[in-house]
C-alpha positions in Angstrom: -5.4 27.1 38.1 -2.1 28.8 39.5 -2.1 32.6 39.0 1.6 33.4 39.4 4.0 33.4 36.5 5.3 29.9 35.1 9.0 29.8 35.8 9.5 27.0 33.7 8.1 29.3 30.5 10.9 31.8 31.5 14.1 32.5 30.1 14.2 29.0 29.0 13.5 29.7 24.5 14.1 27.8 21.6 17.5 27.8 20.4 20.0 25.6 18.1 21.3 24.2 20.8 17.9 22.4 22.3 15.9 22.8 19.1 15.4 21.5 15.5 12.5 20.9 13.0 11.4 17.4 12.7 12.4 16.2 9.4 12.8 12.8 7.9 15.9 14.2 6.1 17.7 13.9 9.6 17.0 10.5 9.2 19.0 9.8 6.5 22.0 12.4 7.6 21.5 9.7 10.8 21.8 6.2 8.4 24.6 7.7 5.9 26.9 8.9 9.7 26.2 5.8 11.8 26.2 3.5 8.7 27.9 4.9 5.8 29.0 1.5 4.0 25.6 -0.2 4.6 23.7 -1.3 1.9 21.0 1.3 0.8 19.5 -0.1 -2.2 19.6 -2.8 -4.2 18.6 -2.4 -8.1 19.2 -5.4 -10.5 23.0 -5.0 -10.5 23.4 -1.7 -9.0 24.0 -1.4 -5.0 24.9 2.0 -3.1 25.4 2.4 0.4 23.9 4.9 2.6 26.4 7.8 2.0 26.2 6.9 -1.6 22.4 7.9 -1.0 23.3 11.0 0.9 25.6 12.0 -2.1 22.9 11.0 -4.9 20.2 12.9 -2.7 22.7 16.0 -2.2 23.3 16.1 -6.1 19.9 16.1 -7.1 19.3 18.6 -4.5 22.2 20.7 -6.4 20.7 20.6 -10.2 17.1 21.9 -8.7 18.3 24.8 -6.8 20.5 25.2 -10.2 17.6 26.0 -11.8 16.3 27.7 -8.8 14.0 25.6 -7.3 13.4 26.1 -3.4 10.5 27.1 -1.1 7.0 27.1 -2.7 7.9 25.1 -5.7 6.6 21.4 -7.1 8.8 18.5 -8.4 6.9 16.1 -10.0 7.2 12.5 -10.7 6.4 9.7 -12.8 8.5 7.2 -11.7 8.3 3.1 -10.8 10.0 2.0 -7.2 13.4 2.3 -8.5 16.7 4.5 -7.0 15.8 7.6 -8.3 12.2 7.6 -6.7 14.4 6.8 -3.5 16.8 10.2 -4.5 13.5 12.0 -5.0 12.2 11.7 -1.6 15.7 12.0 -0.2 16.6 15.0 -2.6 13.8 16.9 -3.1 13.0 18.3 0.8 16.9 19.4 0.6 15.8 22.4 -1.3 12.6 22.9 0.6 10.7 22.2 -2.4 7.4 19.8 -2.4 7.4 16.4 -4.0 4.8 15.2 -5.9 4.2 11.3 -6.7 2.1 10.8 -10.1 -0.1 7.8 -10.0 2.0 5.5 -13.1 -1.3 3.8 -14.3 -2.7 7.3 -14.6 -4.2 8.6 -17.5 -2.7 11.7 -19.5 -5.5 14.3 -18.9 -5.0 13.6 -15.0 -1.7 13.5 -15.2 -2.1 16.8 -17.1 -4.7 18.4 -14.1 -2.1 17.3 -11.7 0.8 19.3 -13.5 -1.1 22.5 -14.0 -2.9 22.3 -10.7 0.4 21.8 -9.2 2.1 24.2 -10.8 5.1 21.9 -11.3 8.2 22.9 -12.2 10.4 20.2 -13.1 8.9 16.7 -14.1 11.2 13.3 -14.0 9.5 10.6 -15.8 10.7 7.6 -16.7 11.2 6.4 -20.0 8.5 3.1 -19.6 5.8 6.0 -19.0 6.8 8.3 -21.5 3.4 8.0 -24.3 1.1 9.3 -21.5 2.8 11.8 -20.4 3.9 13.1 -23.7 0.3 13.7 -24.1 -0.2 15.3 -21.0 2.6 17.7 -21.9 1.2 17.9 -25.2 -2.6 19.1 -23.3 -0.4 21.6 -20.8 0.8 23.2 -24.4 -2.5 23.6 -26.0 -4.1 25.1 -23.0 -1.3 28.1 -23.0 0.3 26.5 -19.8 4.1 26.7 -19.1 5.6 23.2 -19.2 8.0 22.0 -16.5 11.5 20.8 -17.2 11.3 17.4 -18.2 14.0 14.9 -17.4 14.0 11.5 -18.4 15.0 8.1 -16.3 16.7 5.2 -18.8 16.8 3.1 -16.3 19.1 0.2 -17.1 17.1 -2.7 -15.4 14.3 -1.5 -18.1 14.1 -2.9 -21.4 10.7 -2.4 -22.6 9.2 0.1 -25.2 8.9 4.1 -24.3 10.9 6.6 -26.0 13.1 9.5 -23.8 10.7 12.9 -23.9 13.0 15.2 -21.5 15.5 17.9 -22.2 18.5 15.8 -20.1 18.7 11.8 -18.8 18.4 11.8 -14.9 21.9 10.1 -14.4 23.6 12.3 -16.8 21.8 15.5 -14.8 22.8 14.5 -11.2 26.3 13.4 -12.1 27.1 17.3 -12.5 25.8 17.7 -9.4 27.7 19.0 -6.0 27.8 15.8 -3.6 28.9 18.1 -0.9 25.7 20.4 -2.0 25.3 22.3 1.2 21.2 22.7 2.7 19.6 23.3 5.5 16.6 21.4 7.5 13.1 23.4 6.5 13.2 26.7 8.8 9.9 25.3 9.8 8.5 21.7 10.6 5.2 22.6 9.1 6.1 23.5 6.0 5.2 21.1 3.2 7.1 18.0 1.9 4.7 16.2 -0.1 2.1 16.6 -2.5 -0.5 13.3 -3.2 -3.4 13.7 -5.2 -6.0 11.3 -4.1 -9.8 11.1 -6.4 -11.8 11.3 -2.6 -15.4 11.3 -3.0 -15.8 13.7 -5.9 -14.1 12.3 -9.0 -12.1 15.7 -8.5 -8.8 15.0 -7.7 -7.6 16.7 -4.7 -3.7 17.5 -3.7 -3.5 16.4 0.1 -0.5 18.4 1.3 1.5 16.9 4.0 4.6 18.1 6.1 7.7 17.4 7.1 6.8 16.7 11.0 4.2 14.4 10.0 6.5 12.3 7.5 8.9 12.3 10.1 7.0 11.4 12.6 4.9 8.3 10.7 8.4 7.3 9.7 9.4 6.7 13.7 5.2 5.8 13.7 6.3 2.5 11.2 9.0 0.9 12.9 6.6 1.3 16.5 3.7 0.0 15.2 5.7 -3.2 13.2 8.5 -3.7 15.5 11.0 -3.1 12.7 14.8 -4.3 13.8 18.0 -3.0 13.0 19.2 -3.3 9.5 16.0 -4.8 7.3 15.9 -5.9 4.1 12.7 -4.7 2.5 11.2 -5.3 -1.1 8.9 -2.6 -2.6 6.2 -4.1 -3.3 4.0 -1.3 -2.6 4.2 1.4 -5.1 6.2 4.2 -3.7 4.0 7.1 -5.5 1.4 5.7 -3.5 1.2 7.7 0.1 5.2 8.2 -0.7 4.9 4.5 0.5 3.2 5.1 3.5 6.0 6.9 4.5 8.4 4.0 4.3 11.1 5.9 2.0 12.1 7.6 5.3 11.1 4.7 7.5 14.4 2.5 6.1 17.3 5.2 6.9 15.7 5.5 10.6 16.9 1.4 10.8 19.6 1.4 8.4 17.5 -1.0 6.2 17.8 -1.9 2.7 15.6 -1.4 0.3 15.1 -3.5 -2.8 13.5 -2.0 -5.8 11.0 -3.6 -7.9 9.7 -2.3 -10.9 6.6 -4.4 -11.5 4.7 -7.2 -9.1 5.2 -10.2 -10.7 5.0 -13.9 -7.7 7.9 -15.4 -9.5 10.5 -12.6 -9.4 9.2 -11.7 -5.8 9.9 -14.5 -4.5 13.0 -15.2 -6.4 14.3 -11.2 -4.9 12.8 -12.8 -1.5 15.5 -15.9 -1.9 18.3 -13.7 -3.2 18.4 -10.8 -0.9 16.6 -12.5 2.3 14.0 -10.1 2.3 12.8 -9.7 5.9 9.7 -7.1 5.0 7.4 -6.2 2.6 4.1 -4.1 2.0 1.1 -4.5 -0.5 -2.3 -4.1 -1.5 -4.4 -7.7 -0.5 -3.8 -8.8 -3.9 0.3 -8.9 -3.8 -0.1 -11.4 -0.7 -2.6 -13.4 -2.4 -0.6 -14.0 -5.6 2.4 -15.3 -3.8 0.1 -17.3 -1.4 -1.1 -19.0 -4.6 2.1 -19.1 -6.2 3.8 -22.6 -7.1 5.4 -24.4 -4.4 8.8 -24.6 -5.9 8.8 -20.5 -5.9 9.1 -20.8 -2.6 11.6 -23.2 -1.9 14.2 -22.2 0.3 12.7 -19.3 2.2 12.9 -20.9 5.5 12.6 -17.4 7.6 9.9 -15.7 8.6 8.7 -13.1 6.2 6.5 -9.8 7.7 3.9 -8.7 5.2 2.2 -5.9 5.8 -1.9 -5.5 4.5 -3.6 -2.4 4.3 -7.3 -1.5 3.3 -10.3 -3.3 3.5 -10.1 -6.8 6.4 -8.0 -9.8 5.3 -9.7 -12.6 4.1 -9.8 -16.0 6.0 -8.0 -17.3 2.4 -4.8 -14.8 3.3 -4.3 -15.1 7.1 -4.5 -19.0 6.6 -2.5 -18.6 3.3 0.5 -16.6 5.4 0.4 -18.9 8.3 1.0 -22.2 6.0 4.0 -20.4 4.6 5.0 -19.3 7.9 4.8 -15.7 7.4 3.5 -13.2 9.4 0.8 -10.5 8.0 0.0 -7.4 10.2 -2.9 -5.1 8.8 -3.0 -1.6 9.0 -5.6 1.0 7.9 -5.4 5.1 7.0 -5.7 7.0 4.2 -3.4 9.5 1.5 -4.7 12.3 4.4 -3.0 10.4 7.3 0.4 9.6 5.2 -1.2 6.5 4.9 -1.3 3.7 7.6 -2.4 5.8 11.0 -4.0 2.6 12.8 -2.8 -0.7 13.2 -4.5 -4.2 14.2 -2.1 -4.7 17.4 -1.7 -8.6 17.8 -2.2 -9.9 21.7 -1.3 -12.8 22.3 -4.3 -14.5 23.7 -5.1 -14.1 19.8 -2.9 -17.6 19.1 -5.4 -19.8 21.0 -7.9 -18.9 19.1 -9.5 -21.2 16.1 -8.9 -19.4 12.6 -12.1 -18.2 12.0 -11.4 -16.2 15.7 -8.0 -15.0 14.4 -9.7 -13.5 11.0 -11.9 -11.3 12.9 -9.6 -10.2 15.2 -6.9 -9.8 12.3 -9.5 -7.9 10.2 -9.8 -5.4 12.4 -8.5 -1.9 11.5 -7.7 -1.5 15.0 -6.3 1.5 17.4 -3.8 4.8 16.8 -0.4 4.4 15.6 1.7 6.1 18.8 2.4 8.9 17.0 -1.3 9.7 16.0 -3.1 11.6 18.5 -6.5 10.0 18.3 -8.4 7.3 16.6 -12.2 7.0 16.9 -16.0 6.5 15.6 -18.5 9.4 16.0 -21.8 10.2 15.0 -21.0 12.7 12.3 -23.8 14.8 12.4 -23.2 15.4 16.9 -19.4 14.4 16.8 -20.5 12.1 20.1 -18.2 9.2 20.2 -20.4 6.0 19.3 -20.7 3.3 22.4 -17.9 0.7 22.4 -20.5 -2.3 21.9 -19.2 -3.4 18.1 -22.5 -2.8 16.9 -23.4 0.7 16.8 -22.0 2.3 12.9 -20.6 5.9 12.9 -17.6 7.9 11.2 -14.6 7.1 11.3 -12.1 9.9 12.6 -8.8 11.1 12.8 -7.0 13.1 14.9 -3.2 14.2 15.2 0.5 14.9 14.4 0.1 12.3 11.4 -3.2 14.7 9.3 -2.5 16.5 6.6 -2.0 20.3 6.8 -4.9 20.2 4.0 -6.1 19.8 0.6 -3.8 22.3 -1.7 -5.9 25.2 -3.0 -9.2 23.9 -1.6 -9.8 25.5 2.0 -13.8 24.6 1.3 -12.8 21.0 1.0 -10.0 20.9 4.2 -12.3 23.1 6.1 -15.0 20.1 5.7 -12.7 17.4 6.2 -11.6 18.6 9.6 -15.0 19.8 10.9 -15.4 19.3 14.4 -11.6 19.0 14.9 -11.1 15.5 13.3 -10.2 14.5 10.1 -13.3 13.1 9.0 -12.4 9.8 6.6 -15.9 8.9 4.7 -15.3 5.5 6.2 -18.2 4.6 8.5 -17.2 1.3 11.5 -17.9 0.6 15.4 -15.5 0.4 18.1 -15.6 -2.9 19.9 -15.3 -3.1 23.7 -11.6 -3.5 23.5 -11.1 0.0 21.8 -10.3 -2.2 18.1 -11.9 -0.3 15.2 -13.4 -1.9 12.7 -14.6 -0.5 9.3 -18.2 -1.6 8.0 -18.9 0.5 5.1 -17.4 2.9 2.3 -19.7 6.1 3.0 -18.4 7.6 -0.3 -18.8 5.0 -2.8 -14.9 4.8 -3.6 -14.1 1.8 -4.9 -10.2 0.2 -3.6 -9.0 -2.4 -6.8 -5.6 -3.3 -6.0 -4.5 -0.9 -3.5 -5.8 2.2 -5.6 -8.6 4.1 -5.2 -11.3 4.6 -8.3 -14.0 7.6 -8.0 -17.2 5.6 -9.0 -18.6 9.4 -10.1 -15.8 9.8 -12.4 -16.3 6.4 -14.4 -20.1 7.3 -14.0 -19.3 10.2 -16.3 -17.8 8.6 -18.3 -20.3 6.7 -19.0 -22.5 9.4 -20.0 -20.6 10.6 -22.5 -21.7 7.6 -24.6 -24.7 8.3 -26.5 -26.6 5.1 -25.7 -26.5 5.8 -22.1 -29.6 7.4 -19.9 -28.9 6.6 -16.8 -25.9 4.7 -14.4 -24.3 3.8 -11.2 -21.1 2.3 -10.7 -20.5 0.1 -7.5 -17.7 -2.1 -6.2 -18.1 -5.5 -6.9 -16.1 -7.7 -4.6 -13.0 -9.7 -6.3 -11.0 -12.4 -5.2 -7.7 -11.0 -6.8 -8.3 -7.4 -6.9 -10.5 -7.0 -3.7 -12.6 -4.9 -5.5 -13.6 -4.0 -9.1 -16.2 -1.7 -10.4 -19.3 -3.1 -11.9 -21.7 -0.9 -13.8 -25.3 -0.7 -13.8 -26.6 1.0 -17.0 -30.6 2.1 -17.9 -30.0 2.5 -21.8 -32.6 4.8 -24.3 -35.0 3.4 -25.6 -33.8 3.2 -28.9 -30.5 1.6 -28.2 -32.1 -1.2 -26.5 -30.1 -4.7 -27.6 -32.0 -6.6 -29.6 -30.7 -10.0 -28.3 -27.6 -11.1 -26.0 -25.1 -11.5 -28.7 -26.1 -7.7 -29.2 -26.3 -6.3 -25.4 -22.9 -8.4 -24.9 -21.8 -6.2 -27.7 -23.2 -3.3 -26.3 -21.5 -3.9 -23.1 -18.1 -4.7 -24.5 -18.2 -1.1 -26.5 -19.2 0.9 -22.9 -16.4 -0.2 -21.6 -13.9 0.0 -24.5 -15.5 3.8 -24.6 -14.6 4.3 -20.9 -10.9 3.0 -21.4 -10.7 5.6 -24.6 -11.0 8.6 -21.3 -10.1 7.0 -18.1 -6.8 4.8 -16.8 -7.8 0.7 -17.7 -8.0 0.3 -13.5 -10.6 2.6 -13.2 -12.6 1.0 -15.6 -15.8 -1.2 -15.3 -14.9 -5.1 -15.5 -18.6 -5.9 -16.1 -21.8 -4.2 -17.5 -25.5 -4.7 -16.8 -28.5 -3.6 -18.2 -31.9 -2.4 -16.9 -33.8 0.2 -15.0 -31.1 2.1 -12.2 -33.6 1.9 -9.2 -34.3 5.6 -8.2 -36.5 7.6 -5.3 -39.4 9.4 -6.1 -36.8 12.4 -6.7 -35.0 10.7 -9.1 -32.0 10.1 -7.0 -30.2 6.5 -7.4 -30.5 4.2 -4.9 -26.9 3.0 -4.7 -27.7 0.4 -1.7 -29.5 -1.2 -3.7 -27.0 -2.0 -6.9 -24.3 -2.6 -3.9 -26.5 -5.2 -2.2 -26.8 -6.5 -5.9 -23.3 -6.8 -6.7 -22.3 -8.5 -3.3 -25.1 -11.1 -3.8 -24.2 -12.1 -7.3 -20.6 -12.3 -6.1 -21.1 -14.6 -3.4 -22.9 -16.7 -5.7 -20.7 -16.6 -8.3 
């Protein structure tokens, strides 16, 4: 090591000139210069170009700090992937405030945990959503708890039930806003942008807090790892509360894309959106792709261009990659968590891949593969010694994280951040191998969440649930595998004795009211699909033997 001074660490500092804060609001500044009169959005009718966006973003920006919202404050949402979720992600970091993306199929006393825990300010909801947040206002009030200033979204393209609950309609509130609205980039890169409450391992729900480098930097991270062109037209498919949409929000203005909103997932108006605008891109949860792989063949008449679908989660099945390739699409899958701004790894493609027979390309394809470029490090320890495990494929450890692309932390929980990055990784639950070529793939879930369509479900929160009904001693809840929703939880429940069913009219009965009972305290999703009866195998401590009930549920799937 050289003793003498550096010269290349003197008199050479940080300054305006050489230096700014990573922020994916430069992105958009970039899109609405270089391509002012591109299309932006697309929303039923409605199109605005990319210095329409600017403007929106600038007066939203305007009406918060009106009320004085800047640095250290919470802007909530409850919105479906429609413009002004778009102006939220674009508006909101303008005042240095932190956005927070509500879960729509959430029920009111989470939606209520994540206001007060929060400490949210303003709230824009919009008007489809309104009867569970009303309550969740309505549970802020009762527990003495300031409520934030609600402003309502009529959205136009909307026509179904849900009555306005704000003070002021979002349109209305941003039109008396400054377009010119001057701000500033966040004096600091770390500072926080966005605020994503994700159940974990606990049935707690915990507010992963991530920052402006990081979005930034998994923006530029999305068009490496997917080889995104110039000027794309993508369709939200993916909900934009989840992950902020893996970062995609910010990922369009860094390619002057176009994004086409979509309020709900239904294979006939996808594909008709996919005809009408040539959509080019498109992200989802496995059971998006499958729908439109079994949709009619006349839905997909006339898309004659290659479509990219991107898959995250849990490996593709053989059903999908074959599906894609008869329609001439193209699916890359991608793997990460709320904690990573979503996708951090991606299954690269190499082109040897294409001489291999399909069942070859599934298992390479279903790989969660190696480190998006901007994510410092991807790899499988022992999580007891943090030694790497051998790349053989074969030998199971933790998978970890590492990088400019991990949270800053969980908000108001340094006991829970300080475990998730023991040893200097961000530890994800998920345990896989490494094969020889460096390609992770995952094995198991270590923390018995449960993915259904793209969201995660606590199994310990529907688990207490359960108890709360009086015929219930004792239960586990594990994922059963689903062909459209990947997974759904399936229940296992040891009853008391004196509820025992007295024939199978009467346990079906029985089994129908547990699960009515959990959808009276929990969001439907979370809920269990299916419930069976009998002794919950334990140890000889009286601890449930989960591997059990799982190898259960994924042998009575595969047979039926």
């Amino acid at each position: 090591m050289p003793t003498h001074p550096n010269p290349y660490r003197r008199d050479l500092d940080r300054n305006a000139a050489n230096h700014a804060p990573l922020s994916p609001v430069s992105l958009v500044e970039w899109a609405a210069d270089v391509f002012p009169d591109r299309c932006a959005a697309i929303h039923g009718p409605l199109r605005y170009s990319w210095s329409q966006m600017l403007a929106r973003a600038r007066r939203l920006a305007s009406v918060l700090a009106a009320r004085d919202i800047g640095a250290g404050d919470t802007v909530s949402v409850v919105l479906p992937n429609i413009p002004a979720m778009l102006d939220a992600h674009y508006g909101v970091p303008l005042t240095g405030a932190v956005l927070n993306t509500i879960n729509t199929r959430l029920d009111a006393a989470t939606i209520a945990f994540q206001l007060r825990h929060s400490g949210a300010k303003v709230l824009i909801v919009d008007r489809e959503f309104s009867p569970a947040v009303a309550q969740a206002l309505a549970q802020l009030d009762a527990s003495g708890h300031e409520p934030p200033f609600v402003v309502d979204v009529d959205d136009p393209v909307y026509d179904g039930p849900g009555e306005r609950i704000g003070t002021v309609e979002y349109e209305d509130w941003i039109a008396g806003g400054d377009p010119a609205h001057r701000y500033a980039l966040p004096p600091d890169e770390w500072d926080a942008i966005g605020l994503n409450y994700t159940s974990g391992t606990t049935g707690d729900p915990k507010g992963v807090v991530v920052h402006h480098r990081g979005a930034y930097l998994n923006a530029v991270g999305n068009v490496l790892a997917w080889s995104l062109p110039r000027h794309p037209v993508y369709l939200w498919t993916l909900p934009l509360f989840h992950c902020n949409g893996w970062c995609f929000p910010w990922t369009l203005p860094a390619v002057a894309g176009t994004n086409v909103c979509l309020r709900r997932i239904d294979p006939t108006l996808i594909l008709g959106m996919v005809r009408e605008h040539r959509v080019t891109h498109y992200c989802g949860a496995p059971i998006v792709h499958s729908a439109l792989i079994n949709a009619p063949a006349e839905l997909k008449a006339g898309i004659d261009w290659t479509v990219k679908a991107m898959v995250a989660g849990a490996a593709p099945p053989a059903s999908m990659i074959e599906g894609m390739e008869r329609m001439g699409w193209e699916v890359t899958h991608v793997y990460g968590l709320t904690e990573v701004y979503g996708p951090a790894s991606v299954c690269v493609k190499r082109d040897e891949w294409q001489a291999l027979d399909l069942a070859g390309r599934v298992d390479r394809n279903g790989r969660q593969g190696v480190r998006y470029q901007v994510q410092q490090g991807l790899t499988v320890v022992d999580p007891e010694t943090m030694q790497v495990v051998p790349r053989d494929g074969e030998t199971m450890g933790e998978v970890v994280f590492r990088g400019n692309i991990v949270m800053k932390g969980y908000l108001k929980n340094p006991k829970a951040s300080a475990e998730a990055f023991r040893g200097g990784w961000f530890h994800t639950g998920d345990l896989g191998v490494v094969h020889p070529d460096g390609y992770v793939k995952l094995k198991d879930r270590a923390k018995d969440i449960i993915i259904s369509g793209g969201e995660n479900i606590s199994s310990i929160e529907v688990e207490d649930a359960l108890y709360k009904h009086p015929a219930v001693l004792a239960c586990a809840v594990v994922a059963r595998p689903d062909p459209k929703w990947g997974e759904t939880p399936l229940a296992f429940v040891e009853l008391k004795a004196d509820r025992e069913p007295a024939s199978p009219e009467a346990a079906k009965a029985l089994a129908d009211e547990l699960i009515a009972h959990c959808r009276s305290l929990l969001a439907h999703f979370k809920c269990p699909r299916e419930v069976r009866f009998g002794v919950v195998p334990k140890t000889s401590t009286g601890k449930i033997q989960k591997h059990l009930l799982r190898a259960q549920a994924r042998s009575a799937a595969a047979i039926g």
